[in-house]
Every structure is written in C-alpha cells, then in structure tokens.
N, C-alpha and C positions, 0 to 999 in steps of 0.2 A: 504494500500500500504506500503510495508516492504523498508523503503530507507537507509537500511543499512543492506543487502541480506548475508553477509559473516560476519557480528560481527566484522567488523573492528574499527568501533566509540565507544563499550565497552559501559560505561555506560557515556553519554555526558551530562552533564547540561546546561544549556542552560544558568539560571540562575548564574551558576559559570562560565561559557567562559565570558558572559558582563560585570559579575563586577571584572574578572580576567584581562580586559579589561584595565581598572582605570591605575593601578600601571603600565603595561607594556606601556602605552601613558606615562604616564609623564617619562617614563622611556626612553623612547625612544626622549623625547622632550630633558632630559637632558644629553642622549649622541650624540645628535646632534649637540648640545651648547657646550658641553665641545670638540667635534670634533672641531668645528672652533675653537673655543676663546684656543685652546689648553690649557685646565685644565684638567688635569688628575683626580683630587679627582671627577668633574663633570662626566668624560667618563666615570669611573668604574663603579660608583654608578649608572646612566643611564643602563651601561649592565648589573647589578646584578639586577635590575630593571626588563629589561625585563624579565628576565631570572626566577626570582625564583617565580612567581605564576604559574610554570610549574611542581615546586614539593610542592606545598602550600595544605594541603589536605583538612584546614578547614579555616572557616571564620576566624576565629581567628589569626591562624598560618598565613593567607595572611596579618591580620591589624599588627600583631607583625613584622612582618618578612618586613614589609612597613614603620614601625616608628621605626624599629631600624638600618634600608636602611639609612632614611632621615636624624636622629639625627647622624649617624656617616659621613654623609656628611657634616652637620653640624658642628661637630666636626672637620672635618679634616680641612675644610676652615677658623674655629677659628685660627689653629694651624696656616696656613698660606700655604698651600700646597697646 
C-alpha cells in the first residue's frame, strides 16, 4: 500500500523526525518560559530552537547547531540580558 501516492513526503525519516523531535521540545518549553517570565534571550533561543532542525541535514549539524543554540543562551544570561 503506496501512503504517499503523489511524492509529496520526499524522502521522510522516520528516525530523523523523532530525534529532530528532542531540540524542537525543549525549544519550545523554552519559549514558552521566556513568553511568560518575559526574557527575551529565553524566547529567541526557544524559537531558533524550534526552528533550525528544519534545515539540520545531519546528525551532527542538529548536535552543533543545539550546543551552540544553548551555550549562546548561556552566554547571553551570563551577560545579564
């Protein structure tokens, strides 16, 4: 049974939507958080969150692109923002 009859799903992983999964939750926990508690360094980093294991193309680029999300969040709340 063909459940994707016009090629619209391309090539889907199955295995890469769940663990692309990971980052866009805490991502979305953290611009929830910084919505109320109004923190801006929290909302950004929350939406770039969800947002970038949508151009992530390998395992890697989603681990990099996820610790250098967190460490600059990190950074930004050192500074006091």
């Amino acid at each position: 049974m063909n459940l994707d009859p016009f090629g619209l799903l391309g090539n889907l992983d199955t295995n890469w939507l769940l663990l692309s999964l990971i980052p866009s939750a805490i991502g979305f926990v953290l611009f929830v958080y910084g919505k109320k508690q109004k923190m801006t360094p929290h909302l950004v980093a929350g939406l770039l969150l969800m947002l970038y294991p949508m151009v992530a193309t390998t395992v890697t680029s989603l681990l990099v692109g996820g610790v250098l999300l967190g460490l600059g969040l990190w950074y930004a709340v050192r500074q006091g923002y």
